[in-house]
C-alpha positions in Angstrom: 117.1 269.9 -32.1 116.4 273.3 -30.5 118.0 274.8 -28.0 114.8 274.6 -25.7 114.5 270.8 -26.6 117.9 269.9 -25.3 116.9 272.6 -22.1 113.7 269.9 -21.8 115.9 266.6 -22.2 118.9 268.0 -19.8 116.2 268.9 -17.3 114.1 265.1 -17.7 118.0 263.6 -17.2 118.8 265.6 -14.3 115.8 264.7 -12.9 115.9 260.6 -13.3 119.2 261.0 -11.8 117.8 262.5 -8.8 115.2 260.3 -8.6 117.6 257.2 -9.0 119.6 258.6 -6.0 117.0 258.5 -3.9 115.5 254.7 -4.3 118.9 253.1 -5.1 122.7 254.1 -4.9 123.5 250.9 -5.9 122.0 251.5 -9.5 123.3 254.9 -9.8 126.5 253.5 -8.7 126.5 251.0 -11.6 124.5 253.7 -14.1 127.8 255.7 -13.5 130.0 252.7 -14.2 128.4 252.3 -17.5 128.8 255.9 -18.4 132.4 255.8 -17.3 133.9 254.9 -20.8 131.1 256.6 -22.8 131.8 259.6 -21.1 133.0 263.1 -22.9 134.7 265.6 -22.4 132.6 268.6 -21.8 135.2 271.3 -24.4 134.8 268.2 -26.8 131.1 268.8 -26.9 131.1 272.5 -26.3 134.4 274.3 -27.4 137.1 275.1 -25.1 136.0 276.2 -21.7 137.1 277.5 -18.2 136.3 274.4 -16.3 136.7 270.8 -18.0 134.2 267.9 -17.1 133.9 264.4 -18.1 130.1 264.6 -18.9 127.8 262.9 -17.8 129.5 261.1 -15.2 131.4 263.8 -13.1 128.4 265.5 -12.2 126.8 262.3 -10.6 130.0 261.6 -9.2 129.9 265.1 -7.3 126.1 264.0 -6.3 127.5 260.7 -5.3 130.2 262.8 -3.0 127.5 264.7 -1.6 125.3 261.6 -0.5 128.4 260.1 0.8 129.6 263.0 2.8 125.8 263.0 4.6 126.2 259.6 5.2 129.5 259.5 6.3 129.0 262.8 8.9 125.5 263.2 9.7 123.7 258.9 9.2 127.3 257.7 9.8 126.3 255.0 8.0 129.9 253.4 6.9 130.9 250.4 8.8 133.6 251.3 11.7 135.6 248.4 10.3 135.9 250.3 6.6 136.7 253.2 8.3 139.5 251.6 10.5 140.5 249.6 7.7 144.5 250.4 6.4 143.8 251.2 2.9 140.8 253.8 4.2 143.2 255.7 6.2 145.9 256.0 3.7 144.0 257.5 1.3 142.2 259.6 4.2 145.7 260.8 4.5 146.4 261.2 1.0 142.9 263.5 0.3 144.0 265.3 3.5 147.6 266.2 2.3 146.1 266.7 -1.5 144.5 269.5 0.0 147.1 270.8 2.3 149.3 270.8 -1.0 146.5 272.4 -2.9 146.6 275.6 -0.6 150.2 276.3 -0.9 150.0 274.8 -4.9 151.9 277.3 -7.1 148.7 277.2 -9.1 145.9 276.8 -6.3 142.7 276.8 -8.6 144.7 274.2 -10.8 144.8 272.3 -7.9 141.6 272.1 -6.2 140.0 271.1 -8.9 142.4 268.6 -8.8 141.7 267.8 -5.4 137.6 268.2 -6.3 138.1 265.1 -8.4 139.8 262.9 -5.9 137.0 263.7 -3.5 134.9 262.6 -5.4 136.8 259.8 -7.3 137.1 258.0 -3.8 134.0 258.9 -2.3 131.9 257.4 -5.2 134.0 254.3 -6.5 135.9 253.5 -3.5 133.7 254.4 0.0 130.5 253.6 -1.3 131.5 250.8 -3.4 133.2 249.2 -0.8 130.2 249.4 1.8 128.2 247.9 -1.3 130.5 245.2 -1.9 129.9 243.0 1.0 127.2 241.7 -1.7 129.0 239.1 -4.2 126.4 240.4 -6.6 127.5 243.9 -6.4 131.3 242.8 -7.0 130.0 241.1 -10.3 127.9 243.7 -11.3 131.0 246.5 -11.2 132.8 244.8 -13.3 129.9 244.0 -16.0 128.6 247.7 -15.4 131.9 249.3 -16.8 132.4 246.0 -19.2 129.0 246.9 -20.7 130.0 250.6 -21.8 133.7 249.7 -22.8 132.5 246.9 -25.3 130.4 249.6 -27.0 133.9 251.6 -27.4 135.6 249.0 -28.3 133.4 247.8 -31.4 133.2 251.5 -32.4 137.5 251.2 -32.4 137.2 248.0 -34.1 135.0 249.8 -36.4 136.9 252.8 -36.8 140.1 250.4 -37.4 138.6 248.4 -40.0 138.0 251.2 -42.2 141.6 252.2 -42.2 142.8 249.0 -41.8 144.2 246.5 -38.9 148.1 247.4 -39.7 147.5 251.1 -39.7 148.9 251.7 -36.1 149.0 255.6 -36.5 145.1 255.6 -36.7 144.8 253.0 -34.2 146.8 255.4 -31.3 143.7 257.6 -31.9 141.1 255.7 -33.3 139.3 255.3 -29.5 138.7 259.2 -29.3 136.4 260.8 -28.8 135.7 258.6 -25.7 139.3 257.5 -24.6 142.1 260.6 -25.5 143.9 258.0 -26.4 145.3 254.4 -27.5 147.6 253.6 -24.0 144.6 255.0 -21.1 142.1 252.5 -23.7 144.7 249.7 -23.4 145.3 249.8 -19.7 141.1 249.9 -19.3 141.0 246.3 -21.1 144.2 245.1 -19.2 141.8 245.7 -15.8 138.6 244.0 -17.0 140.2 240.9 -18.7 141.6 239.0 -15.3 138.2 239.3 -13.6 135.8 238.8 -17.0 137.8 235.4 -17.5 137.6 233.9 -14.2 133.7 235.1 -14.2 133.1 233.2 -17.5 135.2 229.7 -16.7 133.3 229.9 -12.6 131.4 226.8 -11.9 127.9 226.7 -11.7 127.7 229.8 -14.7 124.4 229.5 -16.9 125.6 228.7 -20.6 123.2 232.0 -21.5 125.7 234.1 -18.7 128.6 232.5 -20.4 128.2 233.6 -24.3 127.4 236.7 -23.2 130.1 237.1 -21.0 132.5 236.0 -24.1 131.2 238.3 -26.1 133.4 241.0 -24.2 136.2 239.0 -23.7 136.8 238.2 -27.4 136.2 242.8 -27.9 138.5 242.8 -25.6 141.2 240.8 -26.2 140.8 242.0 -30.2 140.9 245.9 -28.8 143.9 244.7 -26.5 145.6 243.7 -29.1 144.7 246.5 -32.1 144.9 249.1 -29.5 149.5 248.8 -29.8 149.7 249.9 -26.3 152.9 248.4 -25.2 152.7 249.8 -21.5 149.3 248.1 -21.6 150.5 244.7 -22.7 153.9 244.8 -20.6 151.6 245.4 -17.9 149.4 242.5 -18.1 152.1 240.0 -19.0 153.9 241.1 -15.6 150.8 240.7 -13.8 150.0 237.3 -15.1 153.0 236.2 -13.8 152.9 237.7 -11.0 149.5 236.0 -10.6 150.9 232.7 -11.1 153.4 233.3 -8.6 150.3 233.6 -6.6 148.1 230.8 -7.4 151.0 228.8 -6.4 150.3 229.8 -2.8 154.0 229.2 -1.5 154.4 229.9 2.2 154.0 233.8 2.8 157.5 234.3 4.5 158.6 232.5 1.1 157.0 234.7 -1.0 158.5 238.5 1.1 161.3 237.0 0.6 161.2 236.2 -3.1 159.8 239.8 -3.5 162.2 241.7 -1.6 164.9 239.9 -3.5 163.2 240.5 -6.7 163.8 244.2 -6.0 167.6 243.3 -4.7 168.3 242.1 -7.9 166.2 244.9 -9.9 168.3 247.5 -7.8 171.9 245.7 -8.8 171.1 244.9 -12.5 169.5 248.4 -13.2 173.0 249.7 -15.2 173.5 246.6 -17.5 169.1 246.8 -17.9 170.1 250.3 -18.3 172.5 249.3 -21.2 170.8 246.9 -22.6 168.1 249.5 -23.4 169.9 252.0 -24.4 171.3 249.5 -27.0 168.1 248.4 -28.3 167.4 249.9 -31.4 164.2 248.0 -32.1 161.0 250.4 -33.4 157.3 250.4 -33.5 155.9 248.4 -35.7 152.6 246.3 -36.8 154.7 243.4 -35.6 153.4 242.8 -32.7 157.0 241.0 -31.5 158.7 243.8 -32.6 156.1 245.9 -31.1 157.0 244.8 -27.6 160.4 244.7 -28.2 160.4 248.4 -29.0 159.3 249.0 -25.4 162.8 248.8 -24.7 164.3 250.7 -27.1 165.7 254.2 -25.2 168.0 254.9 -28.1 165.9 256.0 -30.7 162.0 255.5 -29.9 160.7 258.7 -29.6 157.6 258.0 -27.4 160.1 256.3 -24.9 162.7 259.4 -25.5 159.6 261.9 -24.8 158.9 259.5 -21.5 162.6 259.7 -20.0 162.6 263.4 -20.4 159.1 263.8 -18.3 160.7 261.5 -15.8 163.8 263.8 -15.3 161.8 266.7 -15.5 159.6 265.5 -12.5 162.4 264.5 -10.5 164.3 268.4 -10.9 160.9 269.7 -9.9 160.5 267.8 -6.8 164.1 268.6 -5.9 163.2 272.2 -5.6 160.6 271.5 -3.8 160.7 268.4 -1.9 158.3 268.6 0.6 155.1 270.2 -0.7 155.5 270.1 -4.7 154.2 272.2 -7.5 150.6 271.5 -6.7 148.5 268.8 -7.2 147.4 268.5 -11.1 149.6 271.4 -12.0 153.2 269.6 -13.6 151.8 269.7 -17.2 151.8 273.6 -16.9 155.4 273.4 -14.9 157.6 271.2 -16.4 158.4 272.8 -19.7 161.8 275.0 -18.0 162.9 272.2 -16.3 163.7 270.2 -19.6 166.9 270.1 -21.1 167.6 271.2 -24.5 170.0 267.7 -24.9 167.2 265.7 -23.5 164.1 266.9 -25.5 162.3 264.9 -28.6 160.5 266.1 -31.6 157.5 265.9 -29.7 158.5 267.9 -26.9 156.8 271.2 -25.9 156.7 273.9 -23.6 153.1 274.5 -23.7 151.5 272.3 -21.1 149.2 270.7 -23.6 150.8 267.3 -24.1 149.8 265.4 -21.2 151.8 264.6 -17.7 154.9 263.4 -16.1 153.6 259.6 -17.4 154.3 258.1 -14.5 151.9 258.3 -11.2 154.8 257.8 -8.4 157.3 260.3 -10.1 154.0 262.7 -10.9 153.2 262.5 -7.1 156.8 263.8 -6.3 156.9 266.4 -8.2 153.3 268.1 -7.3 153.0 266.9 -3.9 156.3 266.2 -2.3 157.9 263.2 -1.1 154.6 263.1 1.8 152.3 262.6 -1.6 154.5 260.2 -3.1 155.1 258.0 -0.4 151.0 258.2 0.0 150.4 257.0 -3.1 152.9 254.2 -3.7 151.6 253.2 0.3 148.4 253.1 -1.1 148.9 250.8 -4.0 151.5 248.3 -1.9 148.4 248.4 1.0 145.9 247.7 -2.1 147.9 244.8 -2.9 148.8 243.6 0.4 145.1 243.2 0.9 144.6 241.1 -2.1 147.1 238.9 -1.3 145.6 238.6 2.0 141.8 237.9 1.0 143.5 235.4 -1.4 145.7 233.2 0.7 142.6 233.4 3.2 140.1 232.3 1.0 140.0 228.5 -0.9 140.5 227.7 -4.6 136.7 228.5 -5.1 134.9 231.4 -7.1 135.2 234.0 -4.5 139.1 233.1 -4.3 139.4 233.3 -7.8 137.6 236.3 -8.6 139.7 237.9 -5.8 142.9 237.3 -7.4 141.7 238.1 -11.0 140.5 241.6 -8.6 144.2 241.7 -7.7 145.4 241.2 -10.9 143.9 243.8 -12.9 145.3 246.1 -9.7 148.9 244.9 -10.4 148.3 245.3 -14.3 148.1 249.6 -13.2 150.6 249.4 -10.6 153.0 248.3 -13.2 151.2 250.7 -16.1 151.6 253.8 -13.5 155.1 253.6 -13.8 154.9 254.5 -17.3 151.7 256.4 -17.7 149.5 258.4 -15.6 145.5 258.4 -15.9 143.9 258.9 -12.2 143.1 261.8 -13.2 140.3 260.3 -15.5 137.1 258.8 -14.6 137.9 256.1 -16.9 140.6 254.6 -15.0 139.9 255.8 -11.8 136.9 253.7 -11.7 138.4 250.7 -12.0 141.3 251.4 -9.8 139.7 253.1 -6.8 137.1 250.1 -7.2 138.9 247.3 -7.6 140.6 248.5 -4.4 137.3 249.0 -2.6 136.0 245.2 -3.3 138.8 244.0 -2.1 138.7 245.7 0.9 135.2 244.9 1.4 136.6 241.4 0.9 139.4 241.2 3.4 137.1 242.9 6.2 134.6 240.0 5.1 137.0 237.2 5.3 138.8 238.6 8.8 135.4 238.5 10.2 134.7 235.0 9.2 138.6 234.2 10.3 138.0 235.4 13.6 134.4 233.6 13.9 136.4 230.0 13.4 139.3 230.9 15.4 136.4 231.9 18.3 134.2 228.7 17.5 137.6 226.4 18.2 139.0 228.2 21.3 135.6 227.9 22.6 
């Protein structure tokens, strides 16, 4: 194909997109969502360049943030209740202080791009989506829209897998790339979709045609899940389940803070013999999956886990220098590399600032945007899931009540993988988290409306 040929087809694209834009957000919305996993990155496609893209999608996301600043300052279109709402606000706050932190970044055009994303990260999956998502349809149709383009991934990694075989773990760790960089970011996508692609295909009143086709994906998925050896991806889900079954339980709510905050009692006492215990755990990867697991554990000799610790510390000295501001908002991968110890670093430690983050989203916020940006964040993911639990306990044991908590579970499944690994930073996960957050919300404001109706209808 000529040069003026892909000219012709770039220009018909742009143009469909534009014209899609126009008649229907919705659809781009959910175009976009199906793109999301497909996407690539733009120096994968063209070489290295200045200024790296995930193409197609982060260009319709920046149209997407364009539309939704014009309705948001000159229609005013969003609800005032959105607006108002808790989560809104916190990560109002968190864009505004990504951008105060951007200026005085000790790498500022690092930085707002960083801060470019988030704009339009939120603006797209989580302000739009969430005035969209008063619609039970919509809410459906987010998940399927994303589901859709993962199960293509997923039977090219199946594919890719087969050839080199199913115990052949090193090739599986990169066997999703070109589309995911790699195996753990692929895991943790799977870990969001399964809770709300199950309840979908066991709801009542589901046409058996809906239902093979929604297993379909489910089976992928659970076969990628597994093949994929992402530990902080199954940890993840397996705490969320049970944390979900804590849920469906539905014990009284002053029961259930105080089971939680005595969790964390207990977590907070027991951290040196868990401590311990780790370090004493000698178990390695493996294509047991068992011994898999079990090697999550292992902070003696696992070199992935070794490589993790000594990102944590690193963040941590970094935000003690700077406590209040940080580094700069996307800018610890270029930072870190003098704050490491010699004692503490792996054989896959660099100085570079081309082997990913701090792997961790709380400990990353610290250390490029202060303690203000971490407390944002981990306020924003405790609001999230306060307002799951909310729209659950409020609504009955039907479909909408289910799909909400299977919503809140695939949210707990990255609060737990950001303590690990962080991928907010890609359209592939940010997607899903920014949107699960925004049906939910759309959810809560729903079922406080319909709260306050019957509690109105009584007194009167």
């Amino acid at each position: 194909m000529t040069g003026s040929e892909l000219l012709i087809l770039l220009v018909l694209a742009v143009a469909a997109i534009l014209v899609l834009a126009l008649f229907s957000l919705e659809h781009l919305l959910l175009l976009t969502l199906f793109l999301a996993p497909l996407s690539l990155q733009l120096s994968y496609l063209t070489g290295n360049t200045g200024i790296d893209l995930s193409v197609p999608t982060e260009p319709m996301l920046a149209l997407l943030l364009f539309i939704t600043l014009f309705k948001l300052l000159v229609t005013r279109e969003f609800p005032r209740r959105l607006l108002r709402h808790p989560v809104t606000v916190l990560i109002g706050l968190y864009l505004a202080w990504t951008l105060f932190t951007a200026l005085t970044s000790s790498m500022p055009g690092v930085s707002l791009k960083t801060l470019a994303y988030r704009l339009w990260f939120t603006a797209g999956f989580y302000l739009l989506a969430a005035q969209l998502a008063h619609d039970e349809r919509f809410r459906r149709r987010y998940v399927l829209a994303y589901a859709s383009g993962l199960a293509i991934v997923v039977i090219f990694f199946i594919a890719r897998v087969h050839g080199a075989g199913f115990l052949n773990q090193q090739f599986a760790h990169s066997a999703c790339y070109p589309f995911f960089k790699d195996h753990t970011s692929f895991g943790a996508s799977m870990a969001f979709l399964m809770p709300p692609l199950v309840i979908m295909l066991f709801r009542k009143g589901g046409k058996p045609g809906s239902k093979i086709l929604l297993l379909i994906p489910v089976i992928l998925f659970f076969a990628g899940f597994l093949l994929s050896y992402s530990r902080a991806a199954w940890v993840s889900l397996i705490v969320a389940a049970v944390l979900a079954l804590i849920l469906w339980i539905r014990m009284p709510v002053r029961l259930l803070w105080v089971a939680a905050a005595g969790f964390i009692l207990a977590a907070v006492l027991s951290a040196g013999w868990i401590w311990q215990k780790m370090d004493s755990t000698t178990e390695d990867s493996s294509t047991d999956l068992g011994q898999h697991l079990r090697s999550s554990s292992n902070i003696s000799t696992d070199q992935s886990n070794l490589e993790r610790i000594n990102r944590w510390k690193c963040a941590l000295r970094m935000f003690v220098e700077k406590p209040l501001t940080g580094w700069g908002p996307g800018t610890y991968q270029f930072k870190y590399g003098p704050f490491q110890k010699s004692s503490e670093e792996t054989a896959i430690s660099t100085d570079f600032g081309d082997a990913g983050n701090a792997h961790s989203e709380y400990l990353g916020a610290l250390s490029e945007s202060g303690l203000p940006g971490g407390l944002l964040y981990l306020l924003i993911t405790v609001m999230a899931v306060i307002t799951g639990i909310k729209v659950w306990y409020r609504e009955k044991r039907n479909t909408t009540g289910y799909f909400a908590l299977a919503l809140l579970t695939g949210l707990i499944t990255y609060a737990v993988h950001g303590m690990m690994n962080s991928f907010l930073d890609s359209d592939k996960i940010a997607s899903l988290w920014w949107g699960f957050i925004a049906i939910l919300t759309a959810m809560d404001i729903m079922t406080g409306e319909k709260e306050a109706k019957g509690q109105k209808s009584i007194s009167g």
